[in-house]
C-alpha positions as CSV (number, residue, x, y, z in Angstrom):
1,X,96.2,39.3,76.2
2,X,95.3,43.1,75.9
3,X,94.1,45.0,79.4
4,X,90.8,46.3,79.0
5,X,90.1,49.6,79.1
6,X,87.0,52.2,79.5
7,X,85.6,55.4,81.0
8,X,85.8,53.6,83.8
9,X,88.5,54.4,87.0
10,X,90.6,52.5,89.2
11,X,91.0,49.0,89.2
12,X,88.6,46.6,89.3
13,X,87.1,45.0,92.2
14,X,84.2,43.0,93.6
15,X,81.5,44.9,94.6
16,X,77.9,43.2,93.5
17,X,78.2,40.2,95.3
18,X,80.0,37.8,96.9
19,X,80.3,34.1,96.8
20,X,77.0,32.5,98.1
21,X,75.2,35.9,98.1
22,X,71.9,36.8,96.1
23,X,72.2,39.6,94.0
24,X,68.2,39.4,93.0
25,X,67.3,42.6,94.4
26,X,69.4,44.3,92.1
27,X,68.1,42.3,89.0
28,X,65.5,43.6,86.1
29,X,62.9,41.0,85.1
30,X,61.9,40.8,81.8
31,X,63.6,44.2,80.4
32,X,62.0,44.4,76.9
33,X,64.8,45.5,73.8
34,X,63.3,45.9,70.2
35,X,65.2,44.6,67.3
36,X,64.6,44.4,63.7
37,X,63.6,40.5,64.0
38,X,61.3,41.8,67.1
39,X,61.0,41.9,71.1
40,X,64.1,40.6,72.8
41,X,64.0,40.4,76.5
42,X,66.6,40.4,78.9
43,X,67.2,39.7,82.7
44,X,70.0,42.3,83.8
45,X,71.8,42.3,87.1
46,X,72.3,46.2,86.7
47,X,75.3,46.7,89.4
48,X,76.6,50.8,90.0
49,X,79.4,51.9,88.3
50,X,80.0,48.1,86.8
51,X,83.8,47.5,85.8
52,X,82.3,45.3,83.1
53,X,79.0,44.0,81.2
54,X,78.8,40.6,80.6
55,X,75.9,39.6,78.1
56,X,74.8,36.4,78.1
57,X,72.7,34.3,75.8
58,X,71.1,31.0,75.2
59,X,70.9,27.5,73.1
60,X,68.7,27.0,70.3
61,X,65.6,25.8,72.1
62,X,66.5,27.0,75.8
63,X,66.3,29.7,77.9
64,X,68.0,32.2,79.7
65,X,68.1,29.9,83.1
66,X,70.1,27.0,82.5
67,X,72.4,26.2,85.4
68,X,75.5,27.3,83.4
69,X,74.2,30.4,82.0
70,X,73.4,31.1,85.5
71,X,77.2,30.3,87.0
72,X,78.1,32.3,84.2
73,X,76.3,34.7,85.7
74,X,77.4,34.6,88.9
75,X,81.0,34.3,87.9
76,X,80.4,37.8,86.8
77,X,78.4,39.4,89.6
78,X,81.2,38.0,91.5
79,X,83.6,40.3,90.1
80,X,81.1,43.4,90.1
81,X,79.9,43.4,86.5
82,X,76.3,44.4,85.1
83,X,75.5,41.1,83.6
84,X,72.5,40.4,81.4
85,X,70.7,37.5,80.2
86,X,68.9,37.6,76.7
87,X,66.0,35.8,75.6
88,X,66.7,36.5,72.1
89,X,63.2,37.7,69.9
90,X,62.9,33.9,68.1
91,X,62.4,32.9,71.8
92,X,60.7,35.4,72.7
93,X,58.1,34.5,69.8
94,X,58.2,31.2,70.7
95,X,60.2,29.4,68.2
96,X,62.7,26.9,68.7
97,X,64.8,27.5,66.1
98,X,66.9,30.2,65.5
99,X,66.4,30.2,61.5
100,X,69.0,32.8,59.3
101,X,72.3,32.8,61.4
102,X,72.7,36.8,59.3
103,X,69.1,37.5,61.2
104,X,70.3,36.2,64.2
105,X,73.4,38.0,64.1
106,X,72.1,41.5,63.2
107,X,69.5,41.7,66.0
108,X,72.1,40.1,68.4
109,X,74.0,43.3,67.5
110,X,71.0,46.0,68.1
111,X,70.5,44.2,71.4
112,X,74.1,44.6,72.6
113,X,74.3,48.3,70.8
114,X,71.1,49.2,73.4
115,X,72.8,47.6,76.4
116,X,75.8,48.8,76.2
117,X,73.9,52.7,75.6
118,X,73.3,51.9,79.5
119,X,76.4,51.6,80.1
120,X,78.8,54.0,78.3
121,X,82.3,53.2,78.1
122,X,82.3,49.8,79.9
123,X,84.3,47.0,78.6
124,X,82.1,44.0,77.0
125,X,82.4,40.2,77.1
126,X,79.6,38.7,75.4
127,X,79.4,34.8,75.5
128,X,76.5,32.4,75.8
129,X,75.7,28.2,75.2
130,X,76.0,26.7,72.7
131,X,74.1,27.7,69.8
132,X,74.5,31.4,71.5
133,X,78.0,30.7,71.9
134,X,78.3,30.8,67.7
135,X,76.1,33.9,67.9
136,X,78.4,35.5,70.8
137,X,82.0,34.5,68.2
138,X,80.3,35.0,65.1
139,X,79.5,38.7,66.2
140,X,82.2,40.0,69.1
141,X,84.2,41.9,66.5
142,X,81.2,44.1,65.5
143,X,80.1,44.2,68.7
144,X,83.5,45.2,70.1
145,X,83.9,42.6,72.6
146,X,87.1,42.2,75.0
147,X,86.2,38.5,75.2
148,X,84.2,35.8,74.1
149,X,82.8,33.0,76.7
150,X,81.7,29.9,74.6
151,X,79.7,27.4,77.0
152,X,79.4,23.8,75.2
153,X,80.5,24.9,71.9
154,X,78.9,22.6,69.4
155,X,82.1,22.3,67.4
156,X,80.2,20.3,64.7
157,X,76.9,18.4,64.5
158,X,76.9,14.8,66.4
159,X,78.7,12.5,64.1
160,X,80.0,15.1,61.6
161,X,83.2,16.0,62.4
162,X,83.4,17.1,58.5
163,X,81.1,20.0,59.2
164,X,83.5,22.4,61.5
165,X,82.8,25.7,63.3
166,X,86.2,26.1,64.3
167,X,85.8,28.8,61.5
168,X,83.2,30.9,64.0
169,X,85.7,30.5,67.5
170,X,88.3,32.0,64.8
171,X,86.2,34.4,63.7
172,X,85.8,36.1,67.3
173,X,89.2,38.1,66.9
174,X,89.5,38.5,70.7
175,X,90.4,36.3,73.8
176,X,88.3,33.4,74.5
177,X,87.2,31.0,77.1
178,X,85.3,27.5,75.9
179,X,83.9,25.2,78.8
180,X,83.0,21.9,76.8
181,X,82.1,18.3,78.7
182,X,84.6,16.0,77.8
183,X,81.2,13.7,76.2
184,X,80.0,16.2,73.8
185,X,78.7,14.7,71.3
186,X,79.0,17.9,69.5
187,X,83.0,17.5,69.8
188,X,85.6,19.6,71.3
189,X,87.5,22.8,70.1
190,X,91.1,22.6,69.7
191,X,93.2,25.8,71.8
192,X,94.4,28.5,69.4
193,X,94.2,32.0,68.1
194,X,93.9,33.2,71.5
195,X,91.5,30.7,72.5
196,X,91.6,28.7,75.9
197,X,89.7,25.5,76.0
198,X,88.6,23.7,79.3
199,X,87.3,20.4,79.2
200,X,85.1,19.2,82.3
201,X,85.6,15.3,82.9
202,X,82.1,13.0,82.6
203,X,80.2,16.1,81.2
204,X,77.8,15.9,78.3
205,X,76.5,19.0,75.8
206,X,74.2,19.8,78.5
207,X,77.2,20.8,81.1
208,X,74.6,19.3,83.9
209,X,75.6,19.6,87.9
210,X,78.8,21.6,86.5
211,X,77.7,24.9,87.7
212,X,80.2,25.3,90.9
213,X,83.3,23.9,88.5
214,X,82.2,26.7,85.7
215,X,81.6,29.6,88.0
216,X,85.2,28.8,89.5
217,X,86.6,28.6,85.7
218,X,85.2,31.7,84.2
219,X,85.8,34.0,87.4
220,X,89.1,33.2,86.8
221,X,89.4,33.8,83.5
222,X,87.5,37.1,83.7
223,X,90.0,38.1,86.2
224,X,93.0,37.1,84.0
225,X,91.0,38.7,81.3
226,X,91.0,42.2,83.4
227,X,94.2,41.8,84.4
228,X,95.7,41.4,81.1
229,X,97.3,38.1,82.1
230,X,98.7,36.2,79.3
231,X,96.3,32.8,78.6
């Protein structure tokens, strides 16, 4: 696993928040990004002198709020980061689906090139649920990414194991972390290429009442990850 490196100084360390604490006065509502597909909107938790920026995004037909984005989240401010959460423009406009993955992938990259303008130099780990998980692996090499955080990976639709996205977790290039209930109907990725795979016992797709057991599992992974810690 490669240490991460930036403009940034010293080592990291915790500095946002700390377990149990509420980092909303420090959070953006509804920052407004355009894109070429249209308005994206993020939330951002805009910490000073972050050692980090974790973006984070959501499923096909969901939001920005879903307990596990939110652990994510925390599992980030934890450690210090800037950490955003994008509604990404299809949302925005109010479809459900995300239509042209190549669409979806280009503006996914003009949103993180304008985040990341806010913070110069600052190591990035993009990641998001399901559908935004493919997004986040489908796009971390352009985007530069240090690490990829795939919540409920939807390895192949229900009952189609013949249809595999393995291809997209490969595609990532970088270190990653999947968090998949061991009932998803959606299957479960196999560990490779750099890839670590946890699988949460009795959780479906929708990773529901397994927010405490995914904040613990990517703050330590983000910390092996900063570290340079071998997976």
């Amino acid at each position: 696993m490669r240490t991460w490196t930036g403009s940034t100084s010293g080592p990291w360390r915790s500095c946002a928040s700390t377990p149990g604490s509420d980092p909303s006065a420090g959070t953006l509502r509804g920052v407004k990004i355009s894109t070429s597909a249209g308005l994206a909107r993020a939330e951002l938790d805009a910490a000073e002198d972050p050692p980090f920026l974790l973006v984070l995004t959501h499923g096909a037909g969901g939001g920005t709020d879903s307990a596990d984005l939110l652990a994510a989240r925390q599992a980030g401010l934890d450690l210090g980061a800037a950490v955003a959460r994008v509604l990404q423009p299809y949302r925005v406009r109010g479809a459900r689906a995300p239509g042209s993955a190549v669409r979806q992938d280009e503006a996914w990259l003009e949103i993180i090139g304008k985040l990341r303008r806010r913070f110069p130099g600052v190591p990035l780990v993009q990641g998001g649920r399901s559908n935004g998980a493919r997004v986040a692996c489908r796009t971390a090499r352009a985007a530069g990414a240090r690490g990829v955080l795939a919540l409920a990976f939807p390895l192949h639709p229900p009952g189609r194991p013949d249809r595999s996205r393995a291809a997209e977790l490969a595609e990532a290039g970088t270190e990653g972390l999947v968090v998949n209930g061991a009932r998803d109907p959606f299957g479960i990725p196999e560990v490779g290429g750099g890839i670590r795979v946890v699988v949460l016992p009795g959780a479906a797709h929708a990773l529901a009442g397994q927010g405490g057991a995914i904040r613990r599992v990517v703050g330590a992974w983000l910390s092996e990850l900063r570290a340079g810690t071998p997976a």
